[in-house]
Each structure stands twice: as structure tokens, then as C-alpha cells.
C-alpha positions, 0 to 999 in steps of 0.5 A: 253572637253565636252566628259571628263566631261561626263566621270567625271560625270560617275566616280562621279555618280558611285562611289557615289552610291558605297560610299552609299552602303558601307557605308549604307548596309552589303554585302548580305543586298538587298532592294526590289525596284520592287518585282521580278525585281529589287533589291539593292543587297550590293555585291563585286567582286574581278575579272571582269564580272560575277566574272571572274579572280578572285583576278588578281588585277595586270592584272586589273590595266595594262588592265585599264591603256592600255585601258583607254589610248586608250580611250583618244587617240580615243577621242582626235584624232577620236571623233571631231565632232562624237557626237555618237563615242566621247559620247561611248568613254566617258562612256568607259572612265568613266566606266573604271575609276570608276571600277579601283578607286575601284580596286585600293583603295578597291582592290575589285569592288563594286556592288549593281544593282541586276535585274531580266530578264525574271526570269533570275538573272543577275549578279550584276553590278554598275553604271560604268558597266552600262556606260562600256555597253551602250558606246560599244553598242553605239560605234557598232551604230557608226560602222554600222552607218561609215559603211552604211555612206561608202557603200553609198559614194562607190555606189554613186561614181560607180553610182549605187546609186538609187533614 
């Protein structure tokens, strides 16, 4: 129960800030936050990350519902007592679902965190896009870590192990 709440709380803190930014900015309006660094940018993308398949609505919403069916089973079947692997699967989860209420009811996601690295203008991203990169980066931490965690056992059991 513990990871849908976290889950929850991404989808409502994501689409809060969206509902602020439709409600209170145009599309183009930015304000400055830290001059050449960070930005609160109004914009809208109608395909996935970096504006990639663009207006493929339909396959966004089978994509969505496979993954996040997915998510559940790991969650429900893999994460008991894996804190690290059921709070990567619970920002998954809820970075998916804020993403799709938005295709779903706008048909268009909203973005509004516009950052600047090294110079570099990122793409413009939101809170579920943020809770989406975070929860794979923390699920790969949990992958080196079962990882490590197996290659120890294994030289443990051959006696290779060393003190």
C-alpha cells in the first residue's frame, strides 16, 4: 500500500503544478527562476520525450495501460521488503499515470520545467517526467545492487570469497 501512496502523491503533485500552469500561464509565457538556469517555461507536447511521435494518441494510451499493468504486477509480486525496487516502481507508476491523465483528458501532456545544463536547453519536462527518470534510475541501482548481492553468494558458495 505504502508504494501506491507514493504513486498517488506523484500523480497529484504532477497534475497540480499542470493545473497551475494552465490555469495561470499562456503557452510560450516563461518566468525566470534562476537567470540562465532554470525557467518555468508554459509549453505542450503531443508525442513523448523530446516531442517524439507526435499526435500517436492511441498508441500512447495501449503503451500506458501495458506498462503500468506491469508496474503493478512488479509491485505486487517483486517489491515486498525491496524498498529501493517498490519506490522505483512507484514513481514509474506514478509518472505514467500523471502523463496519461493528460493524454487522455487534454490529449496533449503539459510541460512547464524549462532547465538549462551547461548551456544546453533541455527539452521541457514535468513532474511525472521527473518521478518516470528518477524511478529508472533507481530501479538500474537496484539491478547492480541484486547484481553484486548474486556475485557475492556465488563466490561465497565456491569459496572464492575473500576477507
Amino acid at each position: 500500500m505504502f508504494y501506491y501512496i507514493i504513486a498517488l502523491f506523484i500523480i497529484l503533485l504532477d497534475q497540480w503544478t499542470k493545473w497551475l500552469i494552465v490555469k495561470n500561464m499562456e503557452i510560450g509565457d516563461s518566468i525566470k527562476v534562476i537567470e540562465n538556469f532554470f525557467y518555468i517555461t508554459s509549453h505542450r507536447n503531443r508525442g513523448a520525450a523530446w516531442g517524439i511521435l507526435q499526435g500517436q494518441m492511441w498508441f500512447f494510451y495501449v503503451i500506458t495501460i501495458i506498462v503500468v499493468i506491469g508496474i503493478i504486477y512488479y509491485i505486487q509480486k517483486a517489491a515486498k521488503g525491496k524498498l529501493l525496487l517498490g519506490l522505483s516502481l512507484a514513481l514509474m507508476l506514478g509518472g505514467a499515470i500523471g502523463n496519461f491523465i493528460d493524454r487522455l483528458f487534454r490529449k496533449e501532456v503539459v510541460d512547464f520545467i524549462n532547465t538549462y545544463i551547461f548551456g544546453y536547453d533541455f527539452p521541457i519536462f514535468n513532474i511525472a517526467d521527473s518521478a518516470l527518470v528518477i524511478g529508472v534510475a533507481l530501479l538500474m541501482l537496484q539491478m547492480i545492487k541484486e547484481e553484486r548481492e548474486a556475485k557475492e553468494k556465488s563466490n561465497g558458495e565456491n569459496g572464492t570469497h575473500r576477507s
